[in-house]
C-alpha positions in Angstrom: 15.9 11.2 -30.2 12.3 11.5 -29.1 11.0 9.1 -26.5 8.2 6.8 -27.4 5.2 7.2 -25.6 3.7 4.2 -23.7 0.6 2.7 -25.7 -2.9 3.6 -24.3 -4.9 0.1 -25.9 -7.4 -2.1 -24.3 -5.5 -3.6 -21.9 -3.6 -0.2 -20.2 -7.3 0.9 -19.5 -7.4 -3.0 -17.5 -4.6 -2.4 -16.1 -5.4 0.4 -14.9 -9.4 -0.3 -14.1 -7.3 -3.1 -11.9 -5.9 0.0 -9.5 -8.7 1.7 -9.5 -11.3 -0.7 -8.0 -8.9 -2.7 -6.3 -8.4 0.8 -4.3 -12.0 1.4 -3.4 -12.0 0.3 0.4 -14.5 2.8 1.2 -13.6 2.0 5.2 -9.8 2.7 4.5 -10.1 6.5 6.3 -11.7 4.8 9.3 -10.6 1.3 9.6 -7.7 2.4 12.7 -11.3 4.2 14.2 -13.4 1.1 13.8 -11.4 -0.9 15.7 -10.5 1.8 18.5 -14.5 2.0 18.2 -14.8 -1.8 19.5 -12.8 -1.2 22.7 -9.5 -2.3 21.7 -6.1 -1.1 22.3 -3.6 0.8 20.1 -1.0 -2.2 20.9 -3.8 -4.6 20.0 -4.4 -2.7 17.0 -0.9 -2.9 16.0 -0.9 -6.0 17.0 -3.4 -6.9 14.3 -1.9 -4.8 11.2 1.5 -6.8 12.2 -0.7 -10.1 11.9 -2.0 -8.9 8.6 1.7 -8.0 7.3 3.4 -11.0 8.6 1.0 -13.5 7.1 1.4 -12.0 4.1 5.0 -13.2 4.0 3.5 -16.4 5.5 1.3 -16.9 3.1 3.6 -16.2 0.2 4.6 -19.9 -0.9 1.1 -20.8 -0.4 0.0 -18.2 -3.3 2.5 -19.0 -5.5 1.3 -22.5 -5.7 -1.8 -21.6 -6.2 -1.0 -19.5 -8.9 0.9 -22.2 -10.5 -2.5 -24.9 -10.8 -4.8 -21.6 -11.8 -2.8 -19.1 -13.6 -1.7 -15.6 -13.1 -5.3 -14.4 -13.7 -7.6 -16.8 -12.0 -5.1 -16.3 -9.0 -5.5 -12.6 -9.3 -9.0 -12.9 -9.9 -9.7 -15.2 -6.5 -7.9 -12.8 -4.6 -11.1 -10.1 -4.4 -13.2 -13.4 -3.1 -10.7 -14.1 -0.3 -11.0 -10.0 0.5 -14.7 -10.4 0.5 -14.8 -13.3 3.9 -12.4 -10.7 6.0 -15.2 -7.8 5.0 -17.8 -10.0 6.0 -16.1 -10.9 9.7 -15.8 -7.1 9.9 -19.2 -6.4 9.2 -20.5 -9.4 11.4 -18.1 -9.1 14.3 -16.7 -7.5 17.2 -14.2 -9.4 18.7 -10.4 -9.2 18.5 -10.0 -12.9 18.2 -12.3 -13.0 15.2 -10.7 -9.9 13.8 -7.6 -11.2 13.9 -9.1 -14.2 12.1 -10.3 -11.6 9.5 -6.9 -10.5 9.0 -5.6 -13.6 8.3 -8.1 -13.5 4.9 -7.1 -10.1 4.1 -3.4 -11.0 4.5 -4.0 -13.8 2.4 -5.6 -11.4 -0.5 -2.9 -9.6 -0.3 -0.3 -12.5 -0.9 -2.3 -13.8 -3.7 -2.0 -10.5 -5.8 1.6 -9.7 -4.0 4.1 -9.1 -7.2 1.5 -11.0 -9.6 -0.2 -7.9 -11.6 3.3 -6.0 -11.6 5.3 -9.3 -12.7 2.1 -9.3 -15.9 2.5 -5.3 -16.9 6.5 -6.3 -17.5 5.5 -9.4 -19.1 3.1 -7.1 -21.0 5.1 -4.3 -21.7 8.0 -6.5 -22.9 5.6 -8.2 -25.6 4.4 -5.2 -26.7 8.4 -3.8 -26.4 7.4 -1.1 -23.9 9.8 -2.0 -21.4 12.1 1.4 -21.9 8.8 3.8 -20.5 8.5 0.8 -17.5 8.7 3.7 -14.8 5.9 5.7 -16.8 3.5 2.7 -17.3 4.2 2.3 -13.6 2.8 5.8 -12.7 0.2 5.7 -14.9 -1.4 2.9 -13.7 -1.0 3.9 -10.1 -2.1 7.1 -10.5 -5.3 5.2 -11.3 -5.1 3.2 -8.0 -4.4 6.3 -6.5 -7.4 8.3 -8.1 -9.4 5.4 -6.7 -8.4 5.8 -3.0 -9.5 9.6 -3.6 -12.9 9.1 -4.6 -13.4 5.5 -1.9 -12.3 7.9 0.8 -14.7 10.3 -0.2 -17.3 8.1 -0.8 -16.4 6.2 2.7 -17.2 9.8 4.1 -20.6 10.4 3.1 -21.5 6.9 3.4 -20.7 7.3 7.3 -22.2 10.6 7.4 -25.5 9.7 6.2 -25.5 6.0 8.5 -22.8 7.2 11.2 -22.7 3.0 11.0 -18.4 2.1 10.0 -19.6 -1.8 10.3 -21.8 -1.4 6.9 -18.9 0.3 5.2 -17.7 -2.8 4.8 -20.7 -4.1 2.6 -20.3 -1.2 0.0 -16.7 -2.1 -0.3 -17.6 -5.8 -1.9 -19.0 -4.2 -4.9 -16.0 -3.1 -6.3 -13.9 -6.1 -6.1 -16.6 -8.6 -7.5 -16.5 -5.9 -11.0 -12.5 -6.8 -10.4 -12.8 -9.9 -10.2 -14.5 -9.9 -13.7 -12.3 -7.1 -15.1 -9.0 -9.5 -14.3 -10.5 -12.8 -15.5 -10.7 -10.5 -18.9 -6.7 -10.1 -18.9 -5.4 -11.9 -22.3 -4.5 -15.3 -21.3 -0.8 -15.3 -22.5 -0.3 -13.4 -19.8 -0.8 -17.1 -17.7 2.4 -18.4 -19.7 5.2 -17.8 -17.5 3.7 -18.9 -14.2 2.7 -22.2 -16.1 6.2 -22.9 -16.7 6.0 -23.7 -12.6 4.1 -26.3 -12.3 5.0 -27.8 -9.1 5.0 -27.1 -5.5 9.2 -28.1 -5.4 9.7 -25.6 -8.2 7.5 -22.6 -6.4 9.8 -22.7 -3.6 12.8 -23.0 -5.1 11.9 -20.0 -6.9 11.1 -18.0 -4.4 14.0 -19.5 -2.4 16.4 -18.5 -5.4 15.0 -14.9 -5.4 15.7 -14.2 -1.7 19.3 -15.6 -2.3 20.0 -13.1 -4.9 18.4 -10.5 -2.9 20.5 -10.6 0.2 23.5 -11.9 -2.1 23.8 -9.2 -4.3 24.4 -5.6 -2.2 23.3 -3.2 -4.8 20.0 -5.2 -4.8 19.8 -5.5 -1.6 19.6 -1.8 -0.5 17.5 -1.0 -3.5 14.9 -3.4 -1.9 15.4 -1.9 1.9 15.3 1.6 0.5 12.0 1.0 -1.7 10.4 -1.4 1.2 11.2 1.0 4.6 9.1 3.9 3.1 6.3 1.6 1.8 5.9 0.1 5.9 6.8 4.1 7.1 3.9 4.7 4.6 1.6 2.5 5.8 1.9 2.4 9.8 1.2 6.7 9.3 -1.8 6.5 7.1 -3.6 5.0 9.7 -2.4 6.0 12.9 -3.0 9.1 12.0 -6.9 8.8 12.6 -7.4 9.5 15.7 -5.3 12.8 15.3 -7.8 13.6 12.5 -10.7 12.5 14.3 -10.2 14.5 18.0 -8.9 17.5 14.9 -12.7 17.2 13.5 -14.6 17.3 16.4 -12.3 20.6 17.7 -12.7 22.7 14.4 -15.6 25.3 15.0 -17.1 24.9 11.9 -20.5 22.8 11.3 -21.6 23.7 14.6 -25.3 22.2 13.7 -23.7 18.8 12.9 -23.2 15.8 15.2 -19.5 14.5 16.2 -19.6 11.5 13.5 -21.1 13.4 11.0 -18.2 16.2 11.5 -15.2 13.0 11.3 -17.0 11.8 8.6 -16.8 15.3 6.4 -13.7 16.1 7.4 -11.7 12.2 7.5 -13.5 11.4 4.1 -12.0 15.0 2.6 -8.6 14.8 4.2 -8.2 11.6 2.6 -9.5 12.5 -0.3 -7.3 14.9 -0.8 -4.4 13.0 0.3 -5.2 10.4 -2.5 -5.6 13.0 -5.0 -2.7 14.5 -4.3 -0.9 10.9 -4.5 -2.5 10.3 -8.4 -1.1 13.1 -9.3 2.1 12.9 -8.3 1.9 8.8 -9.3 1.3 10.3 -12.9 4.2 12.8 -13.0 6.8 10.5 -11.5 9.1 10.2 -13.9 9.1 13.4 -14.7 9.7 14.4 -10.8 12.5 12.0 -11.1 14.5 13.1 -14.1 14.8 17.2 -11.3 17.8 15.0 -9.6 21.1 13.6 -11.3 19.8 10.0 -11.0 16.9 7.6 -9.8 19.6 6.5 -6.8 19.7 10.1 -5.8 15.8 10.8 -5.7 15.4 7.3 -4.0 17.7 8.2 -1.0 16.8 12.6 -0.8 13.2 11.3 -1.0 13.6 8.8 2.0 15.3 11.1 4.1 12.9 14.2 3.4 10.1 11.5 3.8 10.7 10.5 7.2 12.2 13.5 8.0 8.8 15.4 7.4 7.4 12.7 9.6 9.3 13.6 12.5 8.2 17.0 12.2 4.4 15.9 11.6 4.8 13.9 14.8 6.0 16.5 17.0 3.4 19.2 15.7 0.8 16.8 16.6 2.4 15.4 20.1 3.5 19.4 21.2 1.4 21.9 19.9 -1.8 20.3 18.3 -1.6 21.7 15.1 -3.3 21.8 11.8 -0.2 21.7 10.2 0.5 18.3 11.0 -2.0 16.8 8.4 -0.5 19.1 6.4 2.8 17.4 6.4 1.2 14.2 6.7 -0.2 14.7 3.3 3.5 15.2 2.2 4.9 12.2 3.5 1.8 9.8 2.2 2.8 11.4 -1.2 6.6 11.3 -1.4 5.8 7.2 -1.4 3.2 7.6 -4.4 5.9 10.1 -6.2 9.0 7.3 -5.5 7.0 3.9 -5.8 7.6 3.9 -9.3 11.2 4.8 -9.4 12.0 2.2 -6.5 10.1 -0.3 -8.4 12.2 0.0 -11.5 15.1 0.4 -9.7 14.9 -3.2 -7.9 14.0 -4.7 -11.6 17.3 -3.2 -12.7 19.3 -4.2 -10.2 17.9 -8.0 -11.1 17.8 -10.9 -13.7 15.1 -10.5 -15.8 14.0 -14.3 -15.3 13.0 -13.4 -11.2 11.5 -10.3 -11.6 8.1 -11.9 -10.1 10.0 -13.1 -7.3 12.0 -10.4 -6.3 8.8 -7.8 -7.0 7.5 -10.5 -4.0 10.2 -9.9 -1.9 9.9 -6.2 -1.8 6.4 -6.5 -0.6 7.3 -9.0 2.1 9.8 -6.6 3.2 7.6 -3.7 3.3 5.0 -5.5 5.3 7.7 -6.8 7.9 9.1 -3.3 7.9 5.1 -2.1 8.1 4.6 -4.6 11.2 7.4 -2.9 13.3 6.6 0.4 12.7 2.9 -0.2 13.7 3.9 -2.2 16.9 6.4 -0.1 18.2 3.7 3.3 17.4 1.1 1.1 19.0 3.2 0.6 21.9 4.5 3.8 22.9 0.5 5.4 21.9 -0.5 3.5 24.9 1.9 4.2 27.3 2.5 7.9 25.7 0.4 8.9 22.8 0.4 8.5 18.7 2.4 11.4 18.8 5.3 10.0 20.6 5.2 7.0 18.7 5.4 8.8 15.7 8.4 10.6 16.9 10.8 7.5 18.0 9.6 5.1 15.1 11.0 8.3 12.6 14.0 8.9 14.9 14.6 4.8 14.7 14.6 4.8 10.5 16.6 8.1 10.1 19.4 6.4 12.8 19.5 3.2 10.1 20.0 5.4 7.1 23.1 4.7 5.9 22.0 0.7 5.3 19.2 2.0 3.0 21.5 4.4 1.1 21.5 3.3 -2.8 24.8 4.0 -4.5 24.7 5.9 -8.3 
């Protein structure tokens, strides 16, 4: 029997208009930079990502009442408007105090959109009885947010090219989210029925009370939500830290001799990431596909982990041993194994689940992954000081391939 294609109408072209802009932080190739730029610390810096990823789980009952008294969208919606004050304190500011204050809002943007625009698209693709090409939606529309990061990090580039200014970065990066903001409030309002059902602050938590208890109840679950969360923090902590790599790489190539230090990291940062974000929407779009080359979705979860991290090891020590080029190269491959396997993990954990929690548990993944994201940055951050990224890299990879067989999923 043929399988049914997934429905390109108005609202997949939202959905996926929702990735796209939501992805355009034009600062994201040099945010690691702009803080190194103000004087601080790599375990300062970590130190702020892990307040960022840890007030995300913080800040996760908060959310989910507010999304009870507005709705799904007008939650979604004022999360781009809580985004906007951290830009602002960015812009503004130079202190690590406020900074961290900043990151507070951002982690707080984050929690307010945490699970809600997934937990819609099932809601949506059940409605419009979808749900078998889940995994494909799920590519599409990332491929989209993807696609976005490409062209932001690009754009981020030039922008600091032509100004050689990271604070005003932050100022072009509002635009997209306030045409978000609008392009969410658009969403069809049905989509607002099931958070509605909770309409009280008692009933919030106990949801997302309910949903950890099946999590760390039920063991297949469990490990599906480790496996999928570990490479989304392993993910995160590298795509930054590996800036000032790039950066000291940029100013050593002899090529654009006639061009100033900041105007070679911004030509060279903007296209790396460029083409690491490119090369993630791509992959994003074909992921089903790359998952139907193994026997089953447990076994490309688990081979993709290990190869994942195992790349990053490798990356780690090129850069900490020998300098080389061919460390972003390898970088590039493990910032897309997570693009290629985000999908996959995804539907994996809403398989492994009741179909009445699939908001909360989709919530739980993410808090994982940002706890998981807020060790791995701290203990880089720590050992960059004392050794160097490189290092950091290397026992932070060594640490997650040790702990392998608790993020194994079974067939």
């Amino acid at each position: 029997m043929q399988k049914s294609k997934i429905i390109k109408d108005k609202q997949y072209y939202k959905f996926c208009l929702y990735g796209f802009l939501k992805n355009l932080r034009f600062y994201e190739p040099f945010f690691l930079l702009f803080f190194y730029s103000k004087g601080i610390s790599f375990l300062q810096i970590g130190i702020l990502y892990a307040i960022r990823e840890i007030a995300i789980n913080a800040f996760e009952i908060p959310s989910g009442i507010i999304a009870d008294a507005l709705g799904r969208r007008k939650t979604l919606a004022s999360s781009f408007l809580v985004y906007i004050i951290a830009f602002l304190v960015f812009y503004l500011y130079s202190s690590f105090l406020l900074f961290a204050f900043a990151m507070l809002f951002y982690a707080l943007g984050d929690a307010i959109r945490s699970g809600i625009n997934k937990a819609m698209i099932v809601d949506y693709l059940k409605r419009t009885e979808q749900i078998g090409q889940k995994v494909e939606y799920y590519g599409h529309t990332r491929s989209w947010s993807q696609l976005g990061s490409a062209l932001s990090s690009l754009a981020g580039g030039i922008l600091y090219f032509f100004n050689e200014n990271l604070n005003a970065i932050f100022l072009f990066s509002i635009i997209p989210y306030l045409i978000d903001f609008v392009n969410v409030l658009s969403y069809p309002k049905y989509l607002d029925e099931y958070e509605r059902k909770h309409i009280s602050a008692k009933d919030n938590i106990k949801f997302i009370t309910n949903s950890f208890i099946q999590a760390f109840k039920k063991k297949e679950l469990l490990h599906s939500l480790i496996n999928s969360s570990i490479y989304s923090g392993y993910y995160k902590a590298l795509k930054d830290f590996i800036q000032p790599f790039l950066k000291s790489l940029a100013i050593s190539i002899p090529i654009f001799l006639y061009l100033s230090n900041e105007e070679k990291i911004g030509i060279f940062l903007g296209l790396t990431y460029f083409i690491i974000f490119l090369t993630n929407s791509i992959l994003s779009r074909y992921s089903s596909k790359i998952e139907s080359l193994f026997n089953s979705q447990a076994t490309f979860l688990n081979i993709s982990l290990l190869f994942g991290v195992f790349v990053g090891l490798m990356s780690g020590i090129l850069m900490e041993y020998f300098n080389s080029f061919f460390a972003v190269v390898l970088f590039v491959i493990v910032l897309s194994i997570e693009n290629s396997r985000k999908p996959s993990g995804v539907a994996n954990i809403t398989d492994n689940c009741d179909d009445n929690i699939h908001a909360g548990i989709l919530s739980v993944q993410s808090q994982l992954a940002s706890v998981f994201a807020a060790s791995i940055m701290l203990l880089i951050g720590f050992f960059a000081d004392i050794f160097s990224i490189g290092m950091g890299i290397i026992i932070s990879s060594m640490v997650i391939l040790l702990l392998y067989p608790l993020m194994r999923i079974k067939n």
